[in-house]
C-alpha positions in Angstrom: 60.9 -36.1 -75.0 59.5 -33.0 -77.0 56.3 -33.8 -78.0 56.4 -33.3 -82.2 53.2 -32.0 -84.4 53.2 -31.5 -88.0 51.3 -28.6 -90.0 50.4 -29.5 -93.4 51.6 -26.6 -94.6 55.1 -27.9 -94.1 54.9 -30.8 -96.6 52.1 -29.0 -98.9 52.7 -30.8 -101.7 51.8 -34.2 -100.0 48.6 -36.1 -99.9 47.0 -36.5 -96.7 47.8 -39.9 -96.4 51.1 -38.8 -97.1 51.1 -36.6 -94.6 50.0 -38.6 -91.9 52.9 -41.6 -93.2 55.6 -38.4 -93.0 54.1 -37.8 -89.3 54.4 -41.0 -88.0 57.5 -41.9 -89.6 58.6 -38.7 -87.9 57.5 -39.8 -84.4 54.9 -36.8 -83.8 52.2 -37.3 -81.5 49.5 -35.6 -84.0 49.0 -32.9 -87.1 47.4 -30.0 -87.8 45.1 -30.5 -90.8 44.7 -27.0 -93.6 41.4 -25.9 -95.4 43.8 -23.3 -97.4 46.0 -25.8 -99.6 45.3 -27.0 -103.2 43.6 -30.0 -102.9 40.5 -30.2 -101.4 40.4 -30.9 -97.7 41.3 -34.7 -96.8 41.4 -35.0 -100.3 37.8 -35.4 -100.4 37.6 -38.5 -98.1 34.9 -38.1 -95.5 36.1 -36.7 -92.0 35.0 -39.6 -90.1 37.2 -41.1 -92.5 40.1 -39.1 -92.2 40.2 -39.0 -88.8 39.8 -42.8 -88.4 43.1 -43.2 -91.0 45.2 -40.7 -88.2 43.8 -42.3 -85.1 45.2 -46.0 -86.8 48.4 -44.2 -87.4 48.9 -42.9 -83.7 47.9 -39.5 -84.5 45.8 -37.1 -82.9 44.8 -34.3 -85.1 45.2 -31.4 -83.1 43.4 -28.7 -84.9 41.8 -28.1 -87.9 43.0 -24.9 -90.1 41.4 -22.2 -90.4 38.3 -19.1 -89.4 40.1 -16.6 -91.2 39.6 -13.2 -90.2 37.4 -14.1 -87.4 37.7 -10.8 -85.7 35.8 -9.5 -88.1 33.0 -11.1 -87.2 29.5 -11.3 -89.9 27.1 -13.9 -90.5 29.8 -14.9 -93.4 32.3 -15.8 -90.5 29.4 -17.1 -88.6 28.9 -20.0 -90.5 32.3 -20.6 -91.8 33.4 -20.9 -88.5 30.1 -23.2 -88.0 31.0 -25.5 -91.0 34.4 -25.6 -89.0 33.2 -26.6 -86.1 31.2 -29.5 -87.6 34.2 -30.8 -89.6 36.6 -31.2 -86.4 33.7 -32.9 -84.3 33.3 -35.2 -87.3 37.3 -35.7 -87.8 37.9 -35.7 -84.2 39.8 -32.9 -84.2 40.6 -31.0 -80.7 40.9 -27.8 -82.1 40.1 -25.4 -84.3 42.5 -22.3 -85.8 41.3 -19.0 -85.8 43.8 -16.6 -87.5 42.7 -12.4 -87.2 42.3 -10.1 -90.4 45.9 -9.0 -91.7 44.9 -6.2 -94.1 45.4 -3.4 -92.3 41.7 -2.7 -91.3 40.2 -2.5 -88.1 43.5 -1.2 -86.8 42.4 1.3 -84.0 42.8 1.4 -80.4 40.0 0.4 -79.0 38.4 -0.9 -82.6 40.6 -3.5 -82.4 39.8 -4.9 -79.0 35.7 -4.5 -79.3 35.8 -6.7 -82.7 38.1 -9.5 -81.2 35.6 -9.6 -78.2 32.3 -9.7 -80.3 34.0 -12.1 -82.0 35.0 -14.4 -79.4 31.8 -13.9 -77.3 30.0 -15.2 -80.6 32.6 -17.7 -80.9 32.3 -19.5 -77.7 29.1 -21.1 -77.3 29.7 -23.0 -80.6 33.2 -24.0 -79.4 31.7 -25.5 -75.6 28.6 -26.7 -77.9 31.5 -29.1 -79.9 33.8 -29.6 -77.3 36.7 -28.0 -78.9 39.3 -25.2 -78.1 39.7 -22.2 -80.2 43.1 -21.6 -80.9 43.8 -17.8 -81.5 46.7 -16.8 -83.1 48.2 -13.1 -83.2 50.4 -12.5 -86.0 53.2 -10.6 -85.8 52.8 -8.3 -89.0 52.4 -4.6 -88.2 49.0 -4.9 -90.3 47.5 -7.4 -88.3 44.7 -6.8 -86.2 45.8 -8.8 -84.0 49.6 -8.2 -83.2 50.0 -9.2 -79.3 49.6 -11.9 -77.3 48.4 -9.6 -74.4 45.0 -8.2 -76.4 44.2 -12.1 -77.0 44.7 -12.7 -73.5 42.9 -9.6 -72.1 39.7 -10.3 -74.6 39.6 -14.1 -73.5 39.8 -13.2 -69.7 37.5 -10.6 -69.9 34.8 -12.9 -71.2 35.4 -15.6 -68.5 36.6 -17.9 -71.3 40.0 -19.5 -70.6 38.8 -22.8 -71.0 37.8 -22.3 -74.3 40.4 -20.6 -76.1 44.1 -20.6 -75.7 46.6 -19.2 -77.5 49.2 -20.5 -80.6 52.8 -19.4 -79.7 54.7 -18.9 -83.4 58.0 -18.2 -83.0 57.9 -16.3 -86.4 55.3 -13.9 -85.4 56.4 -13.3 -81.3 59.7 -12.6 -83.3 58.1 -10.5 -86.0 56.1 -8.7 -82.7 59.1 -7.9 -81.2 58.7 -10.4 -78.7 56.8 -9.8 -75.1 55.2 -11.6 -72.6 55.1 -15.5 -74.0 51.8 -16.9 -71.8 52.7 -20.6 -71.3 50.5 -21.0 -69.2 47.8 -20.0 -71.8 49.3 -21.8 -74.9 48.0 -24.4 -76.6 50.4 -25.2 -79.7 53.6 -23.7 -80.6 54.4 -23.5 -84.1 58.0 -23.7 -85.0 59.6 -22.3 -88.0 63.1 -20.4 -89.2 64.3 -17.3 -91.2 67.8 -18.0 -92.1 68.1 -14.9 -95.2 70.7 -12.7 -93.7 69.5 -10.2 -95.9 66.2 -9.4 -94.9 65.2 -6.9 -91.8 62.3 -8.1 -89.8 59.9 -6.1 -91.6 60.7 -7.2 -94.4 60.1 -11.2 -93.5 57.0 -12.8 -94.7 55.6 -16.5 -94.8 57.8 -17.1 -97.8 60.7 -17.2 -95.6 59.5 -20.1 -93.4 62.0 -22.7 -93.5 62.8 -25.2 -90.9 65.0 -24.4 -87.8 68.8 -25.2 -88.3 71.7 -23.3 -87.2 71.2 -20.1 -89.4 67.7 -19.4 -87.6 67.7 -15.7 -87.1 64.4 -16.0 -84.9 65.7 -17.6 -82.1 63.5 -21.0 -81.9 65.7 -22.7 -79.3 65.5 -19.7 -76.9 62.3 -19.4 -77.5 61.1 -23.0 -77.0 63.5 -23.3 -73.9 61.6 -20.1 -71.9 58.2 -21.6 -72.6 59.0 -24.5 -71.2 60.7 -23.3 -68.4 57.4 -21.5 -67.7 56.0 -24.8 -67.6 54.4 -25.4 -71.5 54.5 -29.5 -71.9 52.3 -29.0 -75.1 52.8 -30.2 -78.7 55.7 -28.4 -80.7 54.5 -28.0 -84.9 56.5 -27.6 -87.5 54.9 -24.9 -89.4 57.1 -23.8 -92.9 55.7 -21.8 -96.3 59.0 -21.3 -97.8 58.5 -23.0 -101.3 61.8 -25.0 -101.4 60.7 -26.5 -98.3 57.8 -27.6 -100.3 59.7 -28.8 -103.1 62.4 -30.4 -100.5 63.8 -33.5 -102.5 63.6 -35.4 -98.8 61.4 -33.8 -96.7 61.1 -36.9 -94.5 65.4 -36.4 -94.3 65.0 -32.7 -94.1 62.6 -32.8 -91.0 64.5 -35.2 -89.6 67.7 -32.9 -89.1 65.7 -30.0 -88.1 64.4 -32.2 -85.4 67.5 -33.4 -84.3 68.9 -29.8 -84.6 66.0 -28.7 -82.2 66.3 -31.6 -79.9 70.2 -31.5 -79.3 69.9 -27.7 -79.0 67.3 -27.5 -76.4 69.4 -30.5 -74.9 72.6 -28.6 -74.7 70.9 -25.7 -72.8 68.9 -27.7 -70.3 72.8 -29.5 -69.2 
């Protein structure tokens, strides 16, 4: 059985407790918990708390959300990424998210691998220190500082620290990157997610066309999920959307549903 996650972002306009009620319901094995939504982070309760309420529910809460621009490393980033840190340990979280600058800067060859390594140098000790992965995440936009899967992989090796970080596979940005090597063996979440607007080119797709995977999926999710694991990935698959009318969905719990059944009987069908 695919083993189901779900990203906050998807149901944004729930509560956490609603969020872990739509998770369970849903039959995932965990969720991925957001510092960038409205309401204030476990709406307020404490994390021991929080991560107490997902642990009763079945849950695991994979990773906590999100370092952002982390290979731009400062003291700023420093002790976000610290305050991080100490919010998964206290949730009981197993991971935290770091997502690379997407402005356009620190762009050059060479530039752009020396920051990702002083940043993930500085990055590790705090991660072994807490006992938790850092999830890296390249996204696929050509103003991201972090496009490819392969610089990730090249920095983390380099710095002897593959049990510390692995990598996020998002189907939206490998397809937004133009695809490439997909690592499975270095993954440690796949985020799932569908552009079904016939209208727009790739470079023209941005988080606003995240809905969830049906049929119309231009991005090719079911290939996708099928080659990782066929590479051997057993890991967690999370829905990850930011289209608003998934937001606004007048069933997301129904909605989910079918996409999960879509995803299932499709990765079905090609393992017969």
């Amino acid at each position: 059985m695919l083993p189901l996650a779900l990203n906050h972002m998807t149901v944004a306009l729930m509560d956490y407790r609603g969020m872990l009620r739509a998770a369970q319901a849903l039959g995932c094995i965990g969720v991925e918990v957001r510092n960038d939504l409205p309401q204030p982070l476990f709406d307020g309760l404490d994390p021991a708390v929080a991560g107490q309420m997902a642990r009763d529910a079945g849950l695991r809460i994979l990773a906590l959300a999100e370092v952002k621009k982390f290979n731009d490393w400062s003291d700023h980033r420093a002790d976000r990424a610290r305050a991080l840190i100490a919010l998964a340990v206290a949730c009981g979280a197993e991971a935290v998210a770091l997502i690379p600058r997407n402005d356009n800067l620190g762009m050059g060859n060479g530039e752009r691998q020396a920051n990702l390594r002083v940043a993930l140098r500085a990055l590790k000790p705090m991660l072994d220190d807490a006992g938790l992965i850092g999830l890296v995440e390249p996204l696929g936009f050509d103003k991201c500082a972090l496009r490819y899967k392969a610089e990730a992989v090249e920095a983390i090796d380099a710095l002897g620290a593959t049990a510390t970080f692995r990598l996020v596979h998002d189907t939206f940005h490998h397809h937004l990157a133009g695809g490439g090597p997909i690592f499975a063996d270095r993954t440690g979440i796949v985020h799932i997610s569908g552009v079904t607007d016939p209208s727009l080119s790739v470079a023209e797709m941005g988080d606003r066309d995240r809905v969830l995977v049906d049929a119309a999926d231009r991005l090719g999710n079911l290939d996708q999920i099928a080659a990782l694991q066929a590479a051997g990935y057993a890991g967690p698959v999370s829905f990850e959307c930011f289209a608003p009318q998934v937001h606004a969905a007048a069933d997301p719990l129904r909605a989910l549903a079918q996409s999960i059944d879509f995803v299932r009987q499709g990765l079905a069908a090609r393992a017969a």
